[in-house]
C-alpha positions as CSV (number, residue, x, y, z in Angstrom):
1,X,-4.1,-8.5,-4.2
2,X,-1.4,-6.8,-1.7
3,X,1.4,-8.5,-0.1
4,X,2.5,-8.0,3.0
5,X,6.4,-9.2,4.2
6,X,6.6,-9.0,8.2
7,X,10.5,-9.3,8.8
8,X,12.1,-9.5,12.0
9,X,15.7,-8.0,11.9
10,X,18.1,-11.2,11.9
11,X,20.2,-12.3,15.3
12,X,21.9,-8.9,17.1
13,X,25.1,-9.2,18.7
14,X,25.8,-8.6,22.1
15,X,29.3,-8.4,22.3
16,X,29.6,-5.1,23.6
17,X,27.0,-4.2,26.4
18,X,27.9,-0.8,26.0
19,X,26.6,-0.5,22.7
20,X,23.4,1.6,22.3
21,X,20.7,-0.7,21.4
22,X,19.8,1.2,18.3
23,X,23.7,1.0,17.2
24,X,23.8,-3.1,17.7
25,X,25.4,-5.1,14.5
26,X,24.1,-8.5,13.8
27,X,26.2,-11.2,14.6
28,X,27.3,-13.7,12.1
29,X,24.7,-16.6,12.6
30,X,22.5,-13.5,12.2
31,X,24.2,-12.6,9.1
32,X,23.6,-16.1,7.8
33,X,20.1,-16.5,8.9
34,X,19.6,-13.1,6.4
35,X,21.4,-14.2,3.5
36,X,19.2,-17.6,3.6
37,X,15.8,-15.8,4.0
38,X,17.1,-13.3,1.1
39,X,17.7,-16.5,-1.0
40,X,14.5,-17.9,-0.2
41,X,12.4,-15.0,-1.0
42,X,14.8,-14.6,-4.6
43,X,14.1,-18.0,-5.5
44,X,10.5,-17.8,-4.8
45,X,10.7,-14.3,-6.8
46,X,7.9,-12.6,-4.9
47,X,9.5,-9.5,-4.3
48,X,8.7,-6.4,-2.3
49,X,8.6,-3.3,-4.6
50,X,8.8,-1.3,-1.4
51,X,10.6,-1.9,2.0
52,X,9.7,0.2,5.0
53,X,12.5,-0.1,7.6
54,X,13.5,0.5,11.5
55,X,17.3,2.9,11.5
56,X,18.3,0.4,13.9
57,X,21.4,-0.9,12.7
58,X,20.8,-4.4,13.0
59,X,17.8,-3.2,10.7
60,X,19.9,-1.8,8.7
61,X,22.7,-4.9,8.1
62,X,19.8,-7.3,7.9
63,X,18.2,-4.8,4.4
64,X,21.8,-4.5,3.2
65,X,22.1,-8.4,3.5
66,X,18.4,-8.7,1.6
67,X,19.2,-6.1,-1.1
68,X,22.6,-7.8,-2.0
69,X,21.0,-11.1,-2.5
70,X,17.2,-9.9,-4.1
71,X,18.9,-8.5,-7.2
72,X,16.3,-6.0,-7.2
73,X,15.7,-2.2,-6.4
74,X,12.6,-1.8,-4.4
75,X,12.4,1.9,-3.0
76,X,13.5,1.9,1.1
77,X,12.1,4.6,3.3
78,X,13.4,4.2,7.2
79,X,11.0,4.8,10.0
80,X,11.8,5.7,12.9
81,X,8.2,4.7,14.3
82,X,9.4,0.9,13.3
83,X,12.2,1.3,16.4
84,X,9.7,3.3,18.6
85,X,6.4,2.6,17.6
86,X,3.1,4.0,19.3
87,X,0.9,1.3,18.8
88,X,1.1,-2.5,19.7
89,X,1.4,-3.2,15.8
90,X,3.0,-1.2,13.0
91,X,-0.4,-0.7,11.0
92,X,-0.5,2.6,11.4
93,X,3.0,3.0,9.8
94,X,1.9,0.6,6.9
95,X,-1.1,2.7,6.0
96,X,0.6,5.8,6.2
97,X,3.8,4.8,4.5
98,X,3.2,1.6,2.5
99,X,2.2,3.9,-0.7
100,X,1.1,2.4,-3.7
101,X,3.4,-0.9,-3.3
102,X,1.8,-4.1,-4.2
103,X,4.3,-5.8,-2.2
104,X,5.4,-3.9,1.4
105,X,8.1,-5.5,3.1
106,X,8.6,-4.5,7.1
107,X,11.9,-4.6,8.7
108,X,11.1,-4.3,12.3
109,X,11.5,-5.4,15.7
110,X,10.0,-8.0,18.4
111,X,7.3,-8.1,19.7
112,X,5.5,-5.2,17.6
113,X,6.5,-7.1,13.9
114,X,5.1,-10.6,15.6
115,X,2.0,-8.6,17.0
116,X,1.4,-7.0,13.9
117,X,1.4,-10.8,12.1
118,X,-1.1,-12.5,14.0
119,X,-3.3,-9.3,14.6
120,X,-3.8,-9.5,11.0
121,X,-3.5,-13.2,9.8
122,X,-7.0,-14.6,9.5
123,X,-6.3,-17.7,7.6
124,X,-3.4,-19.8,6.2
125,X,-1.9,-23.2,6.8
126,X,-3.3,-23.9,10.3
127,X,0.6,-25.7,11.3
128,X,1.8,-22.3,10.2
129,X,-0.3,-19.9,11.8
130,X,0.4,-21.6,15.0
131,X,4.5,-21.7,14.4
132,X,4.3,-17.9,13.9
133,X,2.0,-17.3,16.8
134,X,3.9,-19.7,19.0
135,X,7.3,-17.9,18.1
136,X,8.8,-15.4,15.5
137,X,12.4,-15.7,16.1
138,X,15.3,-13.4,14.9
139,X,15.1,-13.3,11.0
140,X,11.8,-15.0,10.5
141,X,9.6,-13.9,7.9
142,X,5.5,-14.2,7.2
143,X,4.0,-13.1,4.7
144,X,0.2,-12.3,4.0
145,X,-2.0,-11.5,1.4
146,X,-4.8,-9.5,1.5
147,X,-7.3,-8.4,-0.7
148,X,-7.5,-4.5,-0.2
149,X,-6.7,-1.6,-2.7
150,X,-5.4,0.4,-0.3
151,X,-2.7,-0.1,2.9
152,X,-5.0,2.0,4.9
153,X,-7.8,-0.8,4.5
154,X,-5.5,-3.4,6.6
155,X,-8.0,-4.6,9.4
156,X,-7.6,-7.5,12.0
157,X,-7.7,-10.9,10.9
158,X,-8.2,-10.0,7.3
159,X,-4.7,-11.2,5.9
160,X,-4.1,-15.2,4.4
161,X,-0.7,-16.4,5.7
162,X,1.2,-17.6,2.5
163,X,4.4,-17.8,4.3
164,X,6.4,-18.3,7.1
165,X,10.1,-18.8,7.0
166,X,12.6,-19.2,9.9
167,X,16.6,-19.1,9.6
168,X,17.1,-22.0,11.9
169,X,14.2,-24.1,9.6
170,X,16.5,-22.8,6.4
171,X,19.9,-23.9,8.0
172,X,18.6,-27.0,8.7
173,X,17.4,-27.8,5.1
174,X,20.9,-26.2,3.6
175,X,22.7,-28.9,5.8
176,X,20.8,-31.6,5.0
177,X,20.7,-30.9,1.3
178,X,24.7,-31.2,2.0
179,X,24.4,-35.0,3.9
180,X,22.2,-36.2,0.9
């Protein structure tokens, strides 16, 4: 059984409309929203073992944020196909990078990371599936199972959503835990 984390990069800054897009930092509710979804996915302990990720920099602060928290060292290749892809979904870039990982973590960008999750989720929780078709925010996470030996076997609407995790949802739950 393969695992598949979709990630959307946390909240960007816009601070300085200058900026290149590809150089834009997150911004510190999009800092937070990573650390939460880091400490979700450690406390769950399902793990990638191998993280494909977008050079964007926003990319690049939200997998800093992730591999600080995880406590693990999965191996990290960047694509640049994740910031530019050709396709409307990054499958493509899974089969041809996702290697032998049993669990592939995405880093990527709207609306190709959100494309790619409901072009492939055939099942799950009904409330969820409609959440993460409805709206994949900044920072949100799903992630599917499938049963395939091999990253190039990923077809439409063949993935189980297990998962599907949203900063905002996580913020809400940290605060309330406080008030209780």
């Amino acid at each position: 059984m393969k695992h598949l984390f979709l990630l959307r990069h946390a909240k960007s800054a816009w601070d300085d409309f200058d900026l290149p897009d590809h150089e834009r930092p997150l911004s510190r509710r999009g800092q937070r929203g990573a650390r939460l979804i880091a400490e979700a996915l450690a406390a769950d302990g399902s793990l990638p073992d191998r993280i494909l990720c977008s050079p964007a920099e926003r990319c690049r602060q939200t997998l800093a944020i992730l591999l600080d928290r995880i406590g693990t060292a999965p191996v990290v290749v960047f694509v640049d196909a994740i910031y530019q892809p050709a396709s409307p979904d990054y499958r493509n870039v899974i089969g041809g990078r996702g290697g032998d990982a049993e669990r592939l973590m995405v880093i990527g960008h709207n609306p190709t990371i959100q494309a790619t999750a409901i072009s492939l989720a055939g099942s799950g929780e009904d409330d969820l599936v409609e959440k993460m078709a409805a709206k994949y925010p900044a920072g949100a996470l799903a992630v599917l199972a499938f049963d395939i030996a091999d990253w190039w076997a990923l077809a439409p609407h063949t993935g189980r959503l297990t998962t599907y995790l949203v900063p905002r949802a996580l913020v809400a739950a940290a605060e309330a835990g406080r008030n209780t």
